[in-house]
C-alpha positions as CSV (number, residue, x, y, z in Angstrom):
1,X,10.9,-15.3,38.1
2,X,12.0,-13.5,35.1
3,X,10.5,-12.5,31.9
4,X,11.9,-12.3,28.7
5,X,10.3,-10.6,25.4
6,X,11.5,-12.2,22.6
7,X,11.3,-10.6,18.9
8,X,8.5,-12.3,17.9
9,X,6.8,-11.5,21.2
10,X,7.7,-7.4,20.6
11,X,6.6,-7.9,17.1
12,X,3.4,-9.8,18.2
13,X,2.9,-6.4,20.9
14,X,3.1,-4.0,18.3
15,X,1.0,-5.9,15.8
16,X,-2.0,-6.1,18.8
17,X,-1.3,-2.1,20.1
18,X,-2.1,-0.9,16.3
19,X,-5.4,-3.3,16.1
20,X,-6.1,-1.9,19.1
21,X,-5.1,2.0,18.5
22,X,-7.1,1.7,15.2
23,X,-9.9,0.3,16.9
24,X,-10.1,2.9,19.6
25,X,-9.4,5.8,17.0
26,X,-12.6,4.6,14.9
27,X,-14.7,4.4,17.9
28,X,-13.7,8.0,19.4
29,X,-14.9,9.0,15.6
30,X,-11.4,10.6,14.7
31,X,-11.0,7.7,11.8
32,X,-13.5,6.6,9.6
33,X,-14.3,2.5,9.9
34,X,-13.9,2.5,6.0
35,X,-10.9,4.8,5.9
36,X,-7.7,4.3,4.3
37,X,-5.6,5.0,7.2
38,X,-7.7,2.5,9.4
39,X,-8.1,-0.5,6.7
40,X,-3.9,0.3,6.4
41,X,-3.5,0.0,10.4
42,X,-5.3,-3.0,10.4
43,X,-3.7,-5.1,7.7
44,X,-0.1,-3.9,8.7
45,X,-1.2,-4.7,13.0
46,X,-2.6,-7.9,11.9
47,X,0.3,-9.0,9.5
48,X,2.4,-8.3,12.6
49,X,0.0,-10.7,14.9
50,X,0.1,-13.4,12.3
51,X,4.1,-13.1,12.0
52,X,4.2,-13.3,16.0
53,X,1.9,-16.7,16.2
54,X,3.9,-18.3,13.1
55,X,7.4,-17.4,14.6
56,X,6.1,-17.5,18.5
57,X,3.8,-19.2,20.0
58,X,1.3,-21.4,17.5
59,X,-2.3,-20.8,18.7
60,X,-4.7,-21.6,15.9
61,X,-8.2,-20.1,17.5
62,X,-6.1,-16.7,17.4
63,X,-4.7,-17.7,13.9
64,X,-7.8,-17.8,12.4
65,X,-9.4,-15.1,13.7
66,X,-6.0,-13.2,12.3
67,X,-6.8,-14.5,9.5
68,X,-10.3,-13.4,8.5
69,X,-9.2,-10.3,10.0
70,X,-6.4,-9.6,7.1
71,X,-8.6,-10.8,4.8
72,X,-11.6,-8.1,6.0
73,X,-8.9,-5.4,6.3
74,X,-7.5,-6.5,2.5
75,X,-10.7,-6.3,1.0
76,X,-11.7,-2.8,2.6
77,X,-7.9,-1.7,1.7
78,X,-8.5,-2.8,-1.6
79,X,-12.2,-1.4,-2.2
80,X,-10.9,2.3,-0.7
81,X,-8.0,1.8,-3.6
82,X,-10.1,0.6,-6.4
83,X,-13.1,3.8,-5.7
84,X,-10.1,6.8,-5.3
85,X,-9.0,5.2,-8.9
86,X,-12.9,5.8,-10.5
């Protein structure tokens, strides 16, 4: 049996390991949950995911929760931009 990883799968890897990395970092209490760098990580790991199940392999509970998960990450990128700018 052989396995093969595709670009979309190495994409899709990456995408999860920096949800993942951000997640951990936030809960060792070396990033803020409401940092920059973390809402960043998020949005750019989760664009990956999203890229991997649209190109990849379609599975629409995953989607979704990729989904809302961009859009949490947008609005706290977006927030942290719009106070450093007051």
């Amino acid at each position: 049996m052989s396995f093969t990883l595709t670009v979309p799968d190495v994409v899709g890897f990456l995408g999860i390991s920096l949800v993942v990395i951000a997640y951990f970092l936030v809960q060792a209490s070396r990033w803020r949950g409401n940092g920059m760098i973390n809402q960043a990580v998020n949005t750019i790991g989760t664009c990956a995911v999203l890229c991997f199940l649209i190109t990849g392999v379609f599975n629409l509970p995953a989607f979704v929760l990729a989904l809302i998960w961009l859009v949490v990450s947008l609005y706290g990128l977006l927030t942290n931009l719009v106070r450093s700018y007051q």
